[in-house]
Structure formats: C-alpha cells, structure tokens
PAGU-953187 format. One record per atom (N, C-alpha, C): residue number from 1; x negated, y, z; residue in one letter. Coordinates in Angstrom, 2 decimals. Example, Ala and Ser with C-alpha at 12.3 -4.5 7.8 and 13.67 -1.06 7.14 Angstrom:
% PAGU-953187
  nr      px      py      pz rest
   1  -13.19   -5.69    7.80    A
   1  -12.30   -4.50    7.80    A
   1  -13.20   -3.30    7.80    A
   2  -12.85   -2.25    7.08    S
   2  -13.67   -1.06    7.14    S
   2  -12.90    0.03    7.87    S
% end
This chain:
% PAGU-953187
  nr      px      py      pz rest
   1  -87.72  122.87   35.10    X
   1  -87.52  123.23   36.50    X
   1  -87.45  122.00   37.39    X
   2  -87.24  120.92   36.80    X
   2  -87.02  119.51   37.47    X
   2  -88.00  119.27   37.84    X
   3  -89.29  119.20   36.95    X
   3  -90.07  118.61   37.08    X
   3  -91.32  119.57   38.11    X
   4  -90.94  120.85   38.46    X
   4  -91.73  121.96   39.25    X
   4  -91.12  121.57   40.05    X
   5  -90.01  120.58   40.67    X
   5  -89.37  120.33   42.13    X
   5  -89.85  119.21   42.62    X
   6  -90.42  118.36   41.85    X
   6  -91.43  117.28   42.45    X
   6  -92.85  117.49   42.39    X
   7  -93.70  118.36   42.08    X
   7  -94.56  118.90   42.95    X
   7  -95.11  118.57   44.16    X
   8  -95.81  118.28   44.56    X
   8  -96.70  118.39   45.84    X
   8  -96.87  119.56   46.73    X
   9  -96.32  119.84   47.63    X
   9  -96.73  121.20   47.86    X
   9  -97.96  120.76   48.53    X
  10  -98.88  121.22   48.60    X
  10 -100.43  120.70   49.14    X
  10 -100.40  121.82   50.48    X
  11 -100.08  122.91   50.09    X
  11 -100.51  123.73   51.19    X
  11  -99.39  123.46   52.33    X
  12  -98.42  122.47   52.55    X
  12  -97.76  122.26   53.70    X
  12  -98.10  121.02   53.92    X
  13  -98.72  120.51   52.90    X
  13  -99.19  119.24   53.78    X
  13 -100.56  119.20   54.69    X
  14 -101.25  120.25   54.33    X
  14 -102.27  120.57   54.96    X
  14 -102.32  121.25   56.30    X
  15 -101.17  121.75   55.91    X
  15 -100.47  122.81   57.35    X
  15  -99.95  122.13   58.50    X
  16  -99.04  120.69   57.68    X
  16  -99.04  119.22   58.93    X
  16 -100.36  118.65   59.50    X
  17 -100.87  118.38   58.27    X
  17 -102.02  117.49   59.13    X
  17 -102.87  118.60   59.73    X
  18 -103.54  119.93   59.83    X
  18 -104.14  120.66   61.06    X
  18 -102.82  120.52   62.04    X
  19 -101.92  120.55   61.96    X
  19 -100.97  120.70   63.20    X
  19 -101.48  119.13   64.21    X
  20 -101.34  118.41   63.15    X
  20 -101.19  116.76   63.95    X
  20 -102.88  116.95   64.30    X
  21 -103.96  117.32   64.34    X
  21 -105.34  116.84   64.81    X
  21 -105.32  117.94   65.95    X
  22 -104.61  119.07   65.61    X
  22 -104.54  120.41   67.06    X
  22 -103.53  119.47   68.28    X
  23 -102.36  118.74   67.94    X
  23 -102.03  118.35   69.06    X
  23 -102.83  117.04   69.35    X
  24 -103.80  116.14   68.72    X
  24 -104.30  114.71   68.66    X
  24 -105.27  115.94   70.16    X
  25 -105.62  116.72   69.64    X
  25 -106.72  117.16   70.17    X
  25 -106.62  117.88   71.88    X
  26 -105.75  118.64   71.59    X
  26 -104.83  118.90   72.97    X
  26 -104.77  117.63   73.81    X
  27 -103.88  116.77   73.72    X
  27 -103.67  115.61   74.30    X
  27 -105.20  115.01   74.79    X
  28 -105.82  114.88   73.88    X
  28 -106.95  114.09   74.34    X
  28 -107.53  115.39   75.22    X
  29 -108.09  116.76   75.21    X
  29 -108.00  117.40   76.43    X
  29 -107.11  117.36   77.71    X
  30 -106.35  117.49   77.78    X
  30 -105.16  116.91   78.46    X
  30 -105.35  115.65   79.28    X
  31 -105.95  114.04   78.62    X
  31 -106.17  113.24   79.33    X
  31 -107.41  113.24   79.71    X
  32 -108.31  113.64   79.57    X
  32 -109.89  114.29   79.97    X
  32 -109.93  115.39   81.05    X
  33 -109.33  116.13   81.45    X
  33 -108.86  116.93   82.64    X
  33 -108.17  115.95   83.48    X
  34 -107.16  114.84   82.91    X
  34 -106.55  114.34   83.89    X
  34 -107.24  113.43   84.82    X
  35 -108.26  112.82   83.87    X
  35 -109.08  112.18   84.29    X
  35 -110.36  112.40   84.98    X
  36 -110.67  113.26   84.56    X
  36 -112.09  114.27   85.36    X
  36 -111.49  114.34   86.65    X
  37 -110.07  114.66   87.09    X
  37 -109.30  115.39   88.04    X
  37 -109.22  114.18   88.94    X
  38 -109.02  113.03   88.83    X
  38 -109.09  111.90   89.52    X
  38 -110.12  110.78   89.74    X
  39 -110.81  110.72   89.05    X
  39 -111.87  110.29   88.62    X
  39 -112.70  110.26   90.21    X
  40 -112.90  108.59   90.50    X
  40 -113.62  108.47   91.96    X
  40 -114.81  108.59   92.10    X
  41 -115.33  109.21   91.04    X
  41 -116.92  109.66   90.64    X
  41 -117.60  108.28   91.15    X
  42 -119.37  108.80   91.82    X
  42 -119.71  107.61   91.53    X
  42 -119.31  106.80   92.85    X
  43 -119.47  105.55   93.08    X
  43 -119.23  104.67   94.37    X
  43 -120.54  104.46   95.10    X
  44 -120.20  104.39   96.53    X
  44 -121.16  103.60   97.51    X
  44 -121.45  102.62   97.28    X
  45 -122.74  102.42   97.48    X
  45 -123.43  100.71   97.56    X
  45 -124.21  100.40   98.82    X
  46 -124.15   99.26   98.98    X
  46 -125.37   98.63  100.19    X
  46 -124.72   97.75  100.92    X
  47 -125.23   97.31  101.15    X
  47 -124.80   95.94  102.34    X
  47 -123.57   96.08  103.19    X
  48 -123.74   96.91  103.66    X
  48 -122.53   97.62  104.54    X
  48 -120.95   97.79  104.11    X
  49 -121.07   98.34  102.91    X
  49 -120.14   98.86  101.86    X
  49 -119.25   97.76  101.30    X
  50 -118.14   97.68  101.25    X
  50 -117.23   96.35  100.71    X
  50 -117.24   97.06   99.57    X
  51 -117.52   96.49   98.42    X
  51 -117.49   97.04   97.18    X
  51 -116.06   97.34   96.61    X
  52 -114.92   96.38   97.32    X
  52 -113.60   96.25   96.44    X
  52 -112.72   97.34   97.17    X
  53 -113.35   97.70   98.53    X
  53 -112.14   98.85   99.03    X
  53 -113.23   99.67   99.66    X
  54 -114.29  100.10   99.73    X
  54 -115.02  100.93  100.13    X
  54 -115.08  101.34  102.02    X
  55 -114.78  100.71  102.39    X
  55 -115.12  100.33  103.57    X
  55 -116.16   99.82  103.98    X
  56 -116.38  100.95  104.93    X
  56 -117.68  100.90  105.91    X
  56 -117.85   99.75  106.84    X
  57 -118.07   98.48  106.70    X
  57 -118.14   97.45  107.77    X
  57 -119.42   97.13  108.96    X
  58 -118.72   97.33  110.27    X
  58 -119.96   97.54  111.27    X
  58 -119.15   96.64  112.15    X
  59 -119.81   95.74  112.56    X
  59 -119.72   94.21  113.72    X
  59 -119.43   93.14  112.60    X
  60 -118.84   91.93  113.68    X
  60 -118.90   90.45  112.92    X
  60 -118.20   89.94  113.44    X
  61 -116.92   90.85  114.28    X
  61 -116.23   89.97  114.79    X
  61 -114.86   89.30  114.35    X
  62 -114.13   88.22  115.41    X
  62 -113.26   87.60  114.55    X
  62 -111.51   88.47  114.47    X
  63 -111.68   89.28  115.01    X
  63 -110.28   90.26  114.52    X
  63 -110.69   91.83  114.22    X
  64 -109.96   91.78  112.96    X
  64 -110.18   92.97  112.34    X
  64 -109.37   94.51  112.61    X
  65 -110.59   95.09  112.57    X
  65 -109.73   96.78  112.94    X
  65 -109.98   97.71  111.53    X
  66 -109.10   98.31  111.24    X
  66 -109.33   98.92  110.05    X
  66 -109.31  100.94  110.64    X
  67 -109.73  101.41  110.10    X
  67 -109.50  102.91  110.76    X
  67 -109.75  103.95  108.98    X
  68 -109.04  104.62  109.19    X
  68 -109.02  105.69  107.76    X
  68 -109.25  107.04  108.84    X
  69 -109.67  107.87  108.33    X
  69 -110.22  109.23  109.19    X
  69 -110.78  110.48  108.40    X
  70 -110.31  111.39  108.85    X
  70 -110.84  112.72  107.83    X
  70 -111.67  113.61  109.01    X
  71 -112.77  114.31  108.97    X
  71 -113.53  114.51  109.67    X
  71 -113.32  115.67  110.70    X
  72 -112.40  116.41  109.91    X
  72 -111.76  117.56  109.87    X
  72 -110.40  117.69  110.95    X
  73 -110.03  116.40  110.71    X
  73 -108.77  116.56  111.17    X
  73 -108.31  116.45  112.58    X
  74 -107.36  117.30  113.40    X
  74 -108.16  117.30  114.91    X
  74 -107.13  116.11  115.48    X
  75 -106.10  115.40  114.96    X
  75 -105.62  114.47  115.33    X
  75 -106.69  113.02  114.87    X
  76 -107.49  112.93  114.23    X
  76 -108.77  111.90  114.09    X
  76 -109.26  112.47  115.28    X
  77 -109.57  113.27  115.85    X
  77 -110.80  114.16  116.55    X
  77 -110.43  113.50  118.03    X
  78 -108.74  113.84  118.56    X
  78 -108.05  113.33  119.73    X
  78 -108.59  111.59  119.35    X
  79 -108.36  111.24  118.59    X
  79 -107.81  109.91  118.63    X
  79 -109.46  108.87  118.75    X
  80 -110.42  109.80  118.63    X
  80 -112.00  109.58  118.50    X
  80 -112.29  109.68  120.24    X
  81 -111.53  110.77  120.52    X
  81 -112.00  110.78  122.12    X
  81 -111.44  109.50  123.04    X
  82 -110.13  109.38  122.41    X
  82 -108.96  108.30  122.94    X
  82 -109.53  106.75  122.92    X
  83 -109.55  106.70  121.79    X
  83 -109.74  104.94  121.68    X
  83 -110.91  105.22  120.61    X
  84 -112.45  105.87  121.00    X
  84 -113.66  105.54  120.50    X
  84 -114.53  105.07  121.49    X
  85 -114.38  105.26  122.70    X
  85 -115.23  104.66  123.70    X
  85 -114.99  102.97  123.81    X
  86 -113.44  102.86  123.57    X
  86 -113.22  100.83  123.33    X
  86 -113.24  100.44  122.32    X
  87 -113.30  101.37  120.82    X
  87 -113.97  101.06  119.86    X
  87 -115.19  100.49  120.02    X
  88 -116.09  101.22  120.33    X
  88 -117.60  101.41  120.40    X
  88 -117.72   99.95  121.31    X
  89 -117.20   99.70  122.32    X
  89 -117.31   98.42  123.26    X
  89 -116.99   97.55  122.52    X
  90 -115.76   97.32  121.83    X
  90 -115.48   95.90  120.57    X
  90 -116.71   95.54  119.85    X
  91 -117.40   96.97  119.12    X
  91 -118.09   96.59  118.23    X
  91 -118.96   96.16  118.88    X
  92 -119.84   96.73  119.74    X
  92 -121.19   96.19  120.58    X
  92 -120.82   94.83  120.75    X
  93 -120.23   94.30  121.23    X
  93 -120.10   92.92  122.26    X
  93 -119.41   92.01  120.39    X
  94 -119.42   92.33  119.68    X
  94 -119.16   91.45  118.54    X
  94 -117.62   90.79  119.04    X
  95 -116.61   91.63  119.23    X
  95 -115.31   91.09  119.51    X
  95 -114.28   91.69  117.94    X
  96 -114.97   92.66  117.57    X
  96 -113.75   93.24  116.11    X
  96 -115.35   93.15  115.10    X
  97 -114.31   93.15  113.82    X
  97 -115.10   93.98  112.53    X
  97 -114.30   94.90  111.97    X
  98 -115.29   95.87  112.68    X
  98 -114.76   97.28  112.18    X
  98 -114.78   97.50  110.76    X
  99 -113.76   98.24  109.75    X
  99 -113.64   98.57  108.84    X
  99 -113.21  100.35  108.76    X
 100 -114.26  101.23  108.19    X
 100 -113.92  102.45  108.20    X
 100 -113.76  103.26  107.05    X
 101 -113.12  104.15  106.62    X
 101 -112.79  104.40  105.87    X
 101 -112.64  106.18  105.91    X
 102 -113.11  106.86  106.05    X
 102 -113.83  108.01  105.74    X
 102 -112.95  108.50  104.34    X
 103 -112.24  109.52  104.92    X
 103 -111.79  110.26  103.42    X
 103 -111.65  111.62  103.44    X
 104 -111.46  112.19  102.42    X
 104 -110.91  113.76  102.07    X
 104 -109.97  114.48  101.96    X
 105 -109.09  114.65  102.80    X
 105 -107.48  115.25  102.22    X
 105 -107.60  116.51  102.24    X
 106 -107.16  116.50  100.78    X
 106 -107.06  117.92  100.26    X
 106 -106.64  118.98  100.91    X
 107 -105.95  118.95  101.44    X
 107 -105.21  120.25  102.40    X
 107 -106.20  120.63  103.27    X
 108 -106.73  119.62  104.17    X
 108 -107.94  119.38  104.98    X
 108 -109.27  119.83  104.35    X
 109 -109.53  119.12  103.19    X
 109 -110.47  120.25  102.76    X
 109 -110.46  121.52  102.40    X
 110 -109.38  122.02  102.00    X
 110 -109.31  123.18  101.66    X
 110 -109.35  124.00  103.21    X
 111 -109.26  123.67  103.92    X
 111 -109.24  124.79  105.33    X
 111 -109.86  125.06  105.70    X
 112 -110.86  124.44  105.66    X
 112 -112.66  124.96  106.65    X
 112 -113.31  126.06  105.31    X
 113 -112.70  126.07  104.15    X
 113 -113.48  127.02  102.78    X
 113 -114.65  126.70  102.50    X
 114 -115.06  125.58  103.20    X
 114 -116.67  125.06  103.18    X
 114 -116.51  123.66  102.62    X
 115 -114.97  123.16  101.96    X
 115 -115.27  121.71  101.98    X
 115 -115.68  120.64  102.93    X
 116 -115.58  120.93  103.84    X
 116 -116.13  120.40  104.95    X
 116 -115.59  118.54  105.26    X
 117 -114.67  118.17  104.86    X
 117 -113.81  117.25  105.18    X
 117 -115.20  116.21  103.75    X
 118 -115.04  116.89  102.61    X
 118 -115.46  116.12  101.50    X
 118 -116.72  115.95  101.62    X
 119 -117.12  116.98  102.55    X
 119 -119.24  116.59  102.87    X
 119 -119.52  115.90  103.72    X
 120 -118.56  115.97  104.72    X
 120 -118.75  115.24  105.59    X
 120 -118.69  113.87  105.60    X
 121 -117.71  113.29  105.23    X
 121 -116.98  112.18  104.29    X
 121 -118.54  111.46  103.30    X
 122 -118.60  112.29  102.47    X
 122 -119.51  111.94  101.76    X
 122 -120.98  111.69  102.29    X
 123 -121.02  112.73  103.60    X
 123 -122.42  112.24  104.44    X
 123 -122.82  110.76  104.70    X
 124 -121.02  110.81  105.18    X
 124 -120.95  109.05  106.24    X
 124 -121.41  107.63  105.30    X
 125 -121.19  108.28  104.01    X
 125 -121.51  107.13  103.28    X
 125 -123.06  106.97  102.72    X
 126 -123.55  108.56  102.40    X
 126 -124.94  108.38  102.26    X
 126 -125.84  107.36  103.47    X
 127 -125.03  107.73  104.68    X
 127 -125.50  106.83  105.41    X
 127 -125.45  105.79  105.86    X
 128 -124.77  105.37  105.68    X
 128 -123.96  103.93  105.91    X
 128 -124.89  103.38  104.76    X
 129 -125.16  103.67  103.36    X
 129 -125.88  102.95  102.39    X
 129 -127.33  102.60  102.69    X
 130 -127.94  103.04  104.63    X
 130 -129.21  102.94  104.72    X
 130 -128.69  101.88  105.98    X
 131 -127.29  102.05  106.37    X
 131 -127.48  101.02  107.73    X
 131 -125.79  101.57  108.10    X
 132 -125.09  100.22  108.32    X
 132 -123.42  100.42  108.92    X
 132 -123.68  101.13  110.29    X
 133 -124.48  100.44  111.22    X
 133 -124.32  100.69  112.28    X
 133 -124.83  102.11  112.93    X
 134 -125.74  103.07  111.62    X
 134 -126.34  103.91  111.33    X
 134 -124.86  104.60  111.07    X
 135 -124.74  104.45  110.35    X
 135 -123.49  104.91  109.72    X
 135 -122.05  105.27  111.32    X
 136 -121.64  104.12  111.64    X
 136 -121.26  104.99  113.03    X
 136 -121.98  105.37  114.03    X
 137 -122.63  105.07  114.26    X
 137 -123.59  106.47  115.35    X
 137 -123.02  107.39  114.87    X
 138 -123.33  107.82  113.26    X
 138 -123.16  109.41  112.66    X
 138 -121.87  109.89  112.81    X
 139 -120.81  108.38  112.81    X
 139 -119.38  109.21  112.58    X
 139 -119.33  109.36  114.09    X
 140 -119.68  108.77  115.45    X
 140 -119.32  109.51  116.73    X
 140 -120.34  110.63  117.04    X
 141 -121.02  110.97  116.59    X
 141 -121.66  112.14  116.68    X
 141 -121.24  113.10  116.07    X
 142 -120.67  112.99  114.79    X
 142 -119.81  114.41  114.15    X
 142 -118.73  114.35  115.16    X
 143 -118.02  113.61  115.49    X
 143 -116.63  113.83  116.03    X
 143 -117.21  114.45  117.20    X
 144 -118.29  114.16  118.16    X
 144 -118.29  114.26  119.68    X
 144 -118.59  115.67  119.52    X
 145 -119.13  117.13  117.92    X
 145 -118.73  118.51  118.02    X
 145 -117.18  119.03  117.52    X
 146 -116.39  117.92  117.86    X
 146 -115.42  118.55  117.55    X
 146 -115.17  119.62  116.26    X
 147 -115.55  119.67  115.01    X
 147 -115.67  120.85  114.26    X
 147 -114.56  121.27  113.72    X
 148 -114.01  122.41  113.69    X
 148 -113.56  123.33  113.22    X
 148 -114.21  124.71  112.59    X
 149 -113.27  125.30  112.21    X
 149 -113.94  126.94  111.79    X
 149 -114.81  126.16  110.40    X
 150 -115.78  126.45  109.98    X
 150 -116.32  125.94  108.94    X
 150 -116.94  124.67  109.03    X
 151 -116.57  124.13  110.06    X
 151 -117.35  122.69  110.52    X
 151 -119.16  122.85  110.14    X
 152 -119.52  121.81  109.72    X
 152 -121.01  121.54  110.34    X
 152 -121.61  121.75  108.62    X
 153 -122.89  122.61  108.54    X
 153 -123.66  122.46  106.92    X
 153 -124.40  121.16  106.58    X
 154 -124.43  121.15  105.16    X
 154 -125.33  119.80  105.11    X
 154 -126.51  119.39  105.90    X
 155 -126.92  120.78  106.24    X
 155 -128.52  120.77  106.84    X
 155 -128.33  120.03  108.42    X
 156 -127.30  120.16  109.23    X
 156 -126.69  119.82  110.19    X
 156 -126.49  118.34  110.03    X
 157 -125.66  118.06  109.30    X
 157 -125.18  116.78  109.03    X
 157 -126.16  115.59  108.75    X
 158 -127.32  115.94  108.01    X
 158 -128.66  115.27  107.35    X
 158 -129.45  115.49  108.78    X
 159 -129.02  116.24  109.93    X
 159 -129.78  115.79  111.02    X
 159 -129.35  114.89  111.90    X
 160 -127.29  115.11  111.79    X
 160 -127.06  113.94  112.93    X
 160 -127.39  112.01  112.03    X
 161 -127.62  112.47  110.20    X
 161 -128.07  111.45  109.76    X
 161 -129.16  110.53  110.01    X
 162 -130.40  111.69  110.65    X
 162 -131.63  111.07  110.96    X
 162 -131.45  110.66  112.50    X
 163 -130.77  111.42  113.28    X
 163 -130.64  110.93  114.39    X
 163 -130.03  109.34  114.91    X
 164 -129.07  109.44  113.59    X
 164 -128.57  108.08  113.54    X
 164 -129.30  107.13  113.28    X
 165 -130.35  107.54  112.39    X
 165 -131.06  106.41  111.88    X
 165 -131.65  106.28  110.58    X
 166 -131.15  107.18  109.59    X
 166 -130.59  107.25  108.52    X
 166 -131.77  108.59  108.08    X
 167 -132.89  108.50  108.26    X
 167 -133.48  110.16  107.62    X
 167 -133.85  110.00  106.17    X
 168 -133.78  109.00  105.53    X
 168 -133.46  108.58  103.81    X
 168 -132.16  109.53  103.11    X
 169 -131.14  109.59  104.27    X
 169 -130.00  110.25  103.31    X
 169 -129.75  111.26  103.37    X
 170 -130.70  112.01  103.67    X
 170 -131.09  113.72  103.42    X
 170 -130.38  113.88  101.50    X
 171 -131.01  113.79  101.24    X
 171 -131.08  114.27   99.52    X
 171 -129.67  113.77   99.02    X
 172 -129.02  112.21   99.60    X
 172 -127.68  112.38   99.25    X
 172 -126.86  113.30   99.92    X
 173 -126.86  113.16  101.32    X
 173 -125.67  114.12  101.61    X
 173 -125.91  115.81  101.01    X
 174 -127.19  116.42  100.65    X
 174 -127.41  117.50  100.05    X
 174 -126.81  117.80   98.83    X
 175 -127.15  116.59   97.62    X
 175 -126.26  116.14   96.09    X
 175 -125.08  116.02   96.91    X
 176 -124.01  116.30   98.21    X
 176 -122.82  115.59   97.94    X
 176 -121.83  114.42   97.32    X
 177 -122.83  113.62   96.84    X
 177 -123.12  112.08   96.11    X
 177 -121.61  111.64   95.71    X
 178 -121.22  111.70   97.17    X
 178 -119.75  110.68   97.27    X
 178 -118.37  111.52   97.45    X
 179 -119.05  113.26   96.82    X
 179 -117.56  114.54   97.40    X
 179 -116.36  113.79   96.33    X
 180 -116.23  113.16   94.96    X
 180 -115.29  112.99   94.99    X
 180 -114.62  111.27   95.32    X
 181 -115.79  110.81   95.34    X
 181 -115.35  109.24   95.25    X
 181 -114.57  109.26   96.75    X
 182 -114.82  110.38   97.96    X
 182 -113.75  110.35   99.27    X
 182 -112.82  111.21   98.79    X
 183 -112.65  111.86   98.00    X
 183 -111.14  112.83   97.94    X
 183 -110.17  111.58   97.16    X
 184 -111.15  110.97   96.31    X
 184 -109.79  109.88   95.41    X
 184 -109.41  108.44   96.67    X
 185 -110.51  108.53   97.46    X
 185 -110.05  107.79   98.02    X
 185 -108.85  107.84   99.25    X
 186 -108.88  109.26   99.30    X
 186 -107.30  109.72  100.64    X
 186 -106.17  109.16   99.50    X
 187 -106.33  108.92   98.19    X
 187 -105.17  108.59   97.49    X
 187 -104.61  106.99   97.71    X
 188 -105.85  106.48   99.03    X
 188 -105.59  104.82   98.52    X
 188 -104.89  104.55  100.29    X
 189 -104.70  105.69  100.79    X
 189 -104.62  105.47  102.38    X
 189 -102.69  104.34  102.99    X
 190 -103.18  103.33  103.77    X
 190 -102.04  102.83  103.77    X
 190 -100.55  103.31  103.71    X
 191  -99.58  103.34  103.79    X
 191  -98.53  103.88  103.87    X
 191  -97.56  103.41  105.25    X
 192  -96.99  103.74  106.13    X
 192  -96.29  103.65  106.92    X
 192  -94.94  103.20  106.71    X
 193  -94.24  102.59  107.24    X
 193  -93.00  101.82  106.78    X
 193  -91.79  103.05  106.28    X
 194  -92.25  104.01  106.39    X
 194  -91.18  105.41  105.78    X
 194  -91.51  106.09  104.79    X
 195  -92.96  105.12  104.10    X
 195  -93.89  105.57  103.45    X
 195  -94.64  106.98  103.47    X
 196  -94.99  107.35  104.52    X
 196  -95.87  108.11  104.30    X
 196  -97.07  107.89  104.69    X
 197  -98.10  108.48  105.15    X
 197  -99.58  107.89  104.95    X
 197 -100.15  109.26  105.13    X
 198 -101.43  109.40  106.32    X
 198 -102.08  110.31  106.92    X
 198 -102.85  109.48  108.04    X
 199 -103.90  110.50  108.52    X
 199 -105.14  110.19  108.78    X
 199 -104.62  111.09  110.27    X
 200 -104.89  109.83  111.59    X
 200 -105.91  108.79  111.58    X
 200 -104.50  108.01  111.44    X
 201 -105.15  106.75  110.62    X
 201 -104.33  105.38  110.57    X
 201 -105.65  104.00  111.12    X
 202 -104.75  103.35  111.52    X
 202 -105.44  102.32  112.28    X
 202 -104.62  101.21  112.20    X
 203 -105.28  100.11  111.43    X
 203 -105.00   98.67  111.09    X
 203 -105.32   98.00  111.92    X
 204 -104.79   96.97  112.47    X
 204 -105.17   95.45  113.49    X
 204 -104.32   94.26  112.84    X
 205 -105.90   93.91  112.19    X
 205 -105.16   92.60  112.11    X
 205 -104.39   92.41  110.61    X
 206 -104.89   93.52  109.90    X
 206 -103.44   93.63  108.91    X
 206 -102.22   94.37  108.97    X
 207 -102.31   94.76  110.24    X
 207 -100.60   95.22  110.82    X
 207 -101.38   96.59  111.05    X
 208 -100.27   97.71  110.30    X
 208 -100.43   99.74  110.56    X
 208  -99.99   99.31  111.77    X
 209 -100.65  100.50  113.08    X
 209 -100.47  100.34  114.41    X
 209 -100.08  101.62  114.32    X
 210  -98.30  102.10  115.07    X
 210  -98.32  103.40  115.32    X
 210  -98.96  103.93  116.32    X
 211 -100.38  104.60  116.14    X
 211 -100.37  105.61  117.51    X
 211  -99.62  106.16  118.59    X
 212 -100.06  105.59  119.60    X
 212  -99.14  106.46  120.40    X
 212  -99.83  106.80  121.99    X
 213 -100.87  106.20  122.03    X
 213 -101.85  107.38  122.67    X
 213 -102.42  106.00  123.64    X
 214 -101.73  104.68  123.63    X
 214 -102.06  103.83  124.87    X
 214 -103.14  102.62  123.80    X
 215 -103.99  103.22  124.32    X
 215 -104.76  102.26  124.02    X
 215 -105.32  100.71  123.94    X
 216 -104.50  100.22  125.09    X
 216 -104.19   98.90  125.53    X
 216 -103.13   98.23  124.48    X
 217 -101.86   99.00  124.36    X
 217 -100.80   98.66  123.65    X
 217 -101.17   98.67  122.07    X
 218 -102.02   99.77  121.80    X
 218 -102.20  100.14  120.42    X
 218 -103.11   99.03  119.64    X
 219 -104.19   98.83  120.39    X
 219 -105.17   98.17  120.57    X
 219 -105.71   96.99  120.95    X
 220 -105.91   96.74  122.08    X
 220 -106.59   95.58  122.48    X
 220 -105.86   94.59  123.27    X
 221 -104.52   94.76  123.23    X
 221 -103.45   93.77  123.25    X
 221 -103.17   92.90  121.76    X
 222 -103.80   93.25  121.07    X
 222 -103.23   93.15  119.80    X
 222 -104.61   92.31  119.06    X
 223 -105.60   92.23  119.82    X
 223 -106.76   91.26  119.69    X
 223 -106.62   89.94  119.96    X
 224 -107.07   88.85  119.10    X
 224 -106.84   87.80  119.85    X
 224 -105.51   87.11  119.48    X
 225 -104.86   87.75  118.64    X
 225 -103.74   87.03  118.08    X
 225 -103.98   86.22  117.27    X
% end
C-alpha cells in the first residue's frame, strides 16, 4: 500500500498542465484585446507631420502655438470662429509655427453615430500628408460648417480635401487611414494644472493658455516673449 502512495497520478497532472496553457492562453487574449484596443494603428507621414508627436506643422515662425481640436466639438467650433481669423494672420505673415493636433474623443465620437470626430480627424491628416498648408485650409473649412447632427460624409470631406488642395487624399480619407491613430491620440492631450485635459487646448510658447475668450490676452500678447 506504501508503495501505491507514491505513484504518479498522471491524470492530475495533466489536468494542471491543460489548466496552466487555458490560463497562458486567456491572458495572452487578454493582452491582444488590450492592445488591439489601444493600439495607434498606422501613423502619418510627410513633411508636414512631426513624426515624434504627430503634429500638423504649418508656418516658420519664431514663437510657437500649439492647438489640440476635435472636429466635433462645438467649444473647438466657438473658439475657430474666435481666435481663427488671428490664427490664420500669424500664420500667413510667418510670425507663429503652428502646431495642430487633430484628435478623437470618444464621447465626441460616439455622438454624431457616424464617427464623425474620428473621420474627420483622420481626413485632416490624409491631407496634411499632401501639403500642411493644404491641410489647414481643410481644417477652416470643416469648422466654417459648423457640423453637428451627423456632421459631414467622407464624400464631403474628400471634397473640402480637393478644395484645399489635396485631391490625392480621396482614397485615404475613404480607408479612414488614421480613425485610430486620432482616437489614441486624444490619450496624449496636455493636461491642465488640475489635471484635466480637453479640447480646444492651446499652447504658446510651451505654456497651456486658459481660454477665456480675449484673444489679445490669450494670444498675441503672449508672442514675442
């Protein structure tokens, strides 16, 4: 009987090891969803494009403006009517280098049911990869319809593309090229000294500028430092 108690039981050791490759296996599903789920798909390229933070760069000038923006969102939309006309004047006359930053927030996309925030987003970059300055034309032309309700279809968007300049990035903004590489990127948006972080945010200089509607103060007092 002693010697039937050292035995092997084989069939529980077999019963461990399927257990240990069902959870090896789980887990590795598990980090493959997690990762699919975040995953900045593929990236923008072209001249325009800062490869290390994905920013849209349009002018050459010597103080920097940074802007993050969701296409969707009607406080970007105010803030496009507000201080895009002395945007648009910096950049022309080569006084800022604009840095833009085009993203997707989830909540935001989810509201139009059309994705609208993530196509749009993803338009700006198809185009921007044929020309920066192409590239904003397109972003003050989406903003100047104001969209809501389901915002604007690709077919729409691939026209204010050609209008811009840009009639090459038909077929990307159609593939949606860049829908997730802008949703991972609302994950990279600065943070505010209370830490929170939302769109529109606007950098000068290095320094988050709180909005607050004066454009002089917000803005172009703040040039030239």
């Amino acid at each position: 009987m002693a010697a039937a108690g050292n035995k092997t039981n084989w069939f529980a050791v077999w019963v461990s090891a399927a257990v240990v490759v069902v959870l090896v296996g789980v887990g590795a599903l598990v980090w493959w969803m997690n990762s699919a789920a975040t995953s900045p798909g593929a990236a923008p390229t072209g001249s325009s494009v800062e490869a290390e933070t994905g920013a849209i760069v349009v002018g050459d000038g010597a103080d920097e403006v940074e802007l993050w923006l969701d296409f969707y969102c009607p406080h970007c939309q105010d803030f496009e009517d507000l201080y895009g006309p002395t945007i648009t004047e910096l950049v022309e006359s080569d006084a800022i280098t604009l840095r833009v930053q085009p993203v997707a927030l989830a909540s935001l996309n989810a509201a139009s049911g059309t994705r609208f925030s993530e196509r749009s987003a993803s338009a700006m970059y198809c185009v921007a990869e044929e020309s920066g300055d192409a590239a904003y034309d397109f972003m003050t032309a989406v903003f100047a319809t104001h969209p809501t309700g389901q915002g604007l279809t690709n077919d729409e968007l691939a026209e204010f593309a050609a209008d811009a300049g840009a009639p090459e990035a038909a077929e990307c903004i159609a593939d949606e090229t860049y829908a997730d590489f802008v949703l991972a990127q609302a994950q990279e948006l600065p943070q505010n000294a209370d830490g929170s972080a939302g769109t529109p945010t606007l950098v000068v200089n290095g320094e988050i500028v709180p909005i607050t509607g004066d454009v002089t103060a917000d803005l172009t007092s703040r040039l030239g430092q």
